[in-house]
Every structure is written in structure tokens, then in C-alpha cells.
C-alpha positions as CSV (number, residue, x, y, z in Angstrom):
1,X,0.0,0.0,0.0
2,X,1.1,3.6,-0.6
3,X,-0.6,6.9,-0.4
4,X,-2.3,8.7,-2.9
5,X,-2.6,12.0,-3.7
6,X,-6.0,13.5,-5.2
7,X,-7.9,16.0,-6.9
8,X,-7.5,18.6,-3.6
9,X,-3.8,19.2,-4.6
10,X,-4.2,20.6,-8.5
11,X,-3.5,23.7,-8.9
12,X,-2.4,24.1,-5.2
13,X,0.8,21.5,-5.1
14,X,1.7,23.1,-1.4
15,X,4.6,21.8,-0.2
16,X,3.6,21.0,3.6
17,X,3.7,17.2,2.3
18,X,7.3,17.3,1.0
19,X,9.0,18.9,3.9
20,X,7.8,16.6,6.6
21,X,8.1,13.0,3.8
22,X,11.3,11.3,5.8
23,X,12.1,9.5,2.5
24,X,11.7,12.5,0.1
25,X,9.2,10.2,-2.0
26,X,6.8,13.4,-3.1
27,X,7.8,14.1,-6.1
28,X,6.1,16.6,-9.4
29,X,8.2,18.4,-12.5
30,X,7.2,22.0,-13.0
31,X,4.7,21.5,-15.7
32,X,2.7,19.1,-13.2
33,X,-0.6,21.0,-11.5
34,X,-0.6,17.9,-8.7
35,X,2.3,16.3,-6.5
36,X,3.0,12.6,-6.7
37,X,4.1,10.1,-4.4
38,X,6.1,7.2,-5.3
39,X,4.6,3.9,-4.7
40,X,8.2,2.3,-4.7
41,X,9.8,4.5,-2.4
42,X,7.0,5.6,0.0
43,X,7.7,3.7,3.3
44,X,3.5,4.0,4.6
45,X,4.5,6.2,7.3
46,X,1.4,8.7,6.9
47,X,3.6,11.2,8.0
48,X,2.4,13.4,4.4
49,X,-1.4,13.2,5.1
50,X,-2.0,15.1,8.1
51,X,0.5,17.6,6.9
52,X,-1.6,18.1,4.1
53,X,-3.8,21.5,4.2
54,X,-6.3,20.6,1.3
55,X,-6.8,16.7,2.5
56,X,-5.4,15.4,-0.6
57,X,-3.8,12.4,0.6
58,X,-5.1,9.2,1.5
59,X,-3.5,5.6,2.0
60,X,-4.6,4.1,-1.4
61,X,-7.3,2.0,0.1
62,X,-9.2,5.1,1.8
63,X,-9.4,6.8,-1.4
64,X,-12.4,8.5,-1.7
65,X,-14.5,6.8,-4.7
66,X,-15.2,10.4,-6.7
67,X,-11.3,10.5,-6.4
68,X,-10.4,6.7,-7.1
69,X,-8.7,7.5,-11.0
70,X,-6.0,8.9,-8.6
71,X,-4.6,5.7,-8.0
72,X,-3.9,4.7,-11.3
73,X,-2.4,8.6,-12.3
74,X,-0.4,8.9,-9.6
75,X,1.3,5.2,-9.8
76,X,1.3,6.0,-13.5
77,X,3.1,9.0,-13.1
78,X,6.5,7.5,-12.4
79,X,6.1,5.5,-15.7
80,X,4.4,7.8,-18.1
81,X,4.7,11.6,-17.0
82,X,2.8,12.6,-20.5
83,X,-0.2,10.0,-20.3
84,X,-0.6,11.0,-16.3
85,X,-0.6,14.7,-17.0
86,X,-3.6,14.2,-20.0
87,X,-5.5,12.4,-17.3
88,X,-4.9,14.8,-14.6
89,X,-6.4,17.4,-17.7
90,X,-9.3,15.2,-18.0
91,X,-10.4,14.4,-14.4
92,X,-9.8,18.7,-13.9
93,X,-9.9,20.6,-16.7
């Protein structure tokens, strides 16, 4: 399991999440309107979601269902930056 961060965070990407992540696995490129977390490197340690100040991160099986095509952009992220960002355009244009 990993966390997942959601629709909250576009447009917003604050950085609360990234300064308290022990294993600096939060990760976005400047063109990216949402932070991602990396499945392989997160250790579960929650330490990102109550840091959060838009509640934009869950643990991947508390994903809100309105917010559940997170999953799959965020994990995809790390192996398709171009296919994640169209979807991140699609769920919020």
C-alpha cells in the first residue's frame, strides 16, 4: 500500500507534504498541476497526510470513490509523466 494524492492538490501542489516525507518520496516536475508520491519509495509512514492542508492524501485504500482514478495517475506517473498529466487534464480541466 502507498498513499495517494487526489484532486485537492491541482493547482495548489503546497509543499507541507514534501517537507515533513522522511524518505523524500513526493515528487512533481514544474509543468505538473498535482504532486505525486512514489509507490516504490514511500515507506506507509502517513507522516504526508495530516500535513496536508487541502486533505489530498489518502493511504490508497481510503481513497475517496469520486477520487479513485487517482490511483492509477499517480502510480502512473512514475512510468508515463505525459499519459498522467492528459488524465490529470481530463479528471480537472
Amino acid at each position: 500500500m502507498t498513499y495517494i494524492i487526489t484532486e485537492p492538490c491541482i493547482d495548489v501542489k503546497d509543499q507541507s507534504c514534501v517537507e515533513v516525507c522522511p524518505v523524500d518520496c513526493i515528487h512533481s516536475d514544474e509543468e505538473d498541476r498535482i504532486l505525486y508520491i512514489n509507490p516504490d519509495e514511500c515507506i506507509d509512514c502517513g507522516a504526508c497526510e495530516p500535513a496536508c492542508p487541502v486533505t489530498a492524501i489518502f493511504a490508497e485504500d481510503d481513497v475517496p470513490d469520486e477520487w479513485s482514478a487517482f490511483i492509477e495517475v499517480n502510480i502512473g506517473w512514475f512510468d508515463d509523466k505525459e499519459t498522467a498529466r492528459a488524465k490529470v487534464v481530463e479528471l480537472a480541466p
